[in-house]
N, C-alpha and C positions, 0 to 999 in steps of 0.2 A: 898423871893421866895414863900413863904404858901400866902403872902398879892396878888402877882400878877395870882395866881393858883385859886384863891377865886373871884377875880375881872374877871379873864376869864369866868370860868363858870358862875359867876352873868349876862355878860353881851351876852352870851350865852342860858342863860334861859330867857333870859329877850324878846329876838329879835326869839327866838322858839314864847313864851306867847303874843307879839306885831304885829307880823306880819302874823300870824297865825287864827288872828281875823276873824270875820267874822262882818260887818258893817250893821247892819240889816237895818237903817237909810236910805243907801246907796241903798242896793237893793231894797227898795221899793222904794222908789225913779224913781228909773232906768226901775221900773218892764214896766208900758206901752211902756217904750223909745225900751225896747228891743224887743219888738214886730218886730219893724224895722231893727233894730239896728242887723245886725250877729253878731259884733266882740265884740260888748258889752254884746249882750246874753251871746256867747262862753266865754268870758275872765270871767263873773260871776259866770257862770255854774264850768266851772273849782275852782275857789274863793270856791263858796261853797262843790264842791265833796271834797275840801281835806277838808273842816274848820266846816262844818256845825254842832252843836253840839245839841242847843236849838230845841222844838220843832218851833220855827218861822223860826229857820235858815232854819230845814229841809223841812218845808213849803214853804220857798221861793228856797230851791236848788231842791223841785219838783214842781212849779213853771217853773222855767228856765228848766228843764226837756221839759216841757210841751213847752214850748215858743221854746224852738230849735228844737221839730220835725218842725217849721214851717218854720226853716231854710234849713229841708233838701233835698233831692232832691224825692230819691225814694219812693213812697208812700207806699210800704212795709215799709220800716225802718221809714218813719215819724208815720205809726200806732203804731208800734214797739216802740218808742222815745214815743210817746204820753202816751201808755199805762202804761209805766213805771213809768213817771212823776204822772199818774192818780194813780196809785196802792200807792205809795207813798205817797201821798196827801190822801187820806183818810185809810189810817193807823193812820198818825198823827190826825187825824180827830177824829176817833173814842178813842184815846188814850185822846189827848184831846180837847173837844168840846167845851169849852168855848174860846180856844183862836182867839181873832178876826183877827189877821192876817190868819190865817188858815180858815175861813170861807169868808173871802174878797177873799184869793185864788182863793177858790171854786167858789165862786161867780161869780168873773172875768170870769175864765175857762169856767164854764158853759154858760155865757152870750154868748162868744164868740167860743164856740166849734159848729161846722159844725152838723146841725141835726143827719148826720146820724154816726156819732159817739154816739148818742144817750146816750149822759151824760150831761144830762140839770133835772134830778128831781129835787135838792137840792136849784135852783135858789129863790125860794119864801122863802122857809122857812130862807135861809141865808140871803134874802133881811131883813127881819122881824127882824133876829135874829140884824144884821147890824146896823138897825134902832132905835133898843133898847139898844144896848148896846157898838155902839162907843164909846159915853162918857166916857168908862171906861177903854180904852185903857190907858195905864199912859204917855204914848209919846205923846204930843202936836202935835211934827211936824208929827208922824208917821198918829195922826187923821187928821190933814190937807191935807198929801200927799192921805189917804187913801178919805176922805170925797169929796176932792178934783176930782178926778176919776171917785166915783159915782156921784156925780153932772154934769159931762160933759159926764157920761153915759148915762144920760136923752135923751139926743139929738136923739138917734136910737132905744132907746127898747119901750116896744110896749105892751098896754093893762095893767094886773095885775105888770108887771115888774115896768112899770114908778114907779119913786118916786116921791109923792104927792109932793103938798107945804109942808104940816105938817109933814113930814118924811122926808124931806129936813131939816126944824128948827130943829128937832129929833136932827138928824144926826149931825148940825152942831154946838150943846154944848157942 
């Protein structure tokens, strides 16, 4: 009876601790797809409101903050939804600055946030910060999905933005 009361809760704690996760791998991943993507934003966005713990998690659930005002409809509530995502996001920012998910965020965001939202200052210095210090990310695949991105970022941005050749090699050790 004490053997089978032991085995429940174990296998009760176990499936709280496993499923409960939060797959940082996953959501970067996914992060450009759900640009497009409603059901995939939404279904992540939820993933990380209940799970998010890490400063990257919370990075990528204000992230997906930020990517589902573009799902919404009414421009109120999309400014609303953006804002929130944006407040977010640089909290963890200033908390901590060194971590590169959180400044590819920003990156991203800024690249692609509408002028007049007028949240593009951080673009240069994150490219900079990006370009020196991917390598140090300790995820392989997390620098490839990441590096990956910026490289097919090339295609649209414009002037100081582009990444050179040499900041391409940077990037891609």
């Amino acid at each position: 009876m004490v053997i089978r009361f032991f085995v429940c809760v174990s296998l009760v704690l176990c499936a709280i601790c496993c499923f409960g996760q939060v797959d940082v791998d996953k959501m970067r991943a996914e992060y450009a797809t759900a640009v497009q993507n409603k059901k995939l934003c939404e279904a992540n966005l939820k993933l990380l409101e209940g799970a998010a713990n890490s400063a990257t998690e919370k990075g990528y659930l204000a992230a997906y903050e930020i990517l589902w005002a573009k799902h919404m409809g009414n421009p109120f509530t999309k400014l609303g939804q953006f804002k929130k995502g944006k407040k977010l996001l640089e909290e963890m920012i200033m908390k901590y600055p060194d971590n590169i998910d959180l400044r590819f965020i920003r990156w991203s965001v800024q690249t692609h946030a509408p002028s007049f939202l007028s949240y593009s200052k951080d673009r240069l210095r994150d490219k900079e910060y990006l370009v020196h210090n991917l390598h140090k990310l300790p995820n392989p695949k997390g620098r490839e999905v990441i590096y990956t991105y910026l490289k097919e970022a090339n295609s649209y941005l414009k002037g100081d933005h582009v990444f050179s050749q040499a900041e391409l090699n940077e990037l891609s050790k």
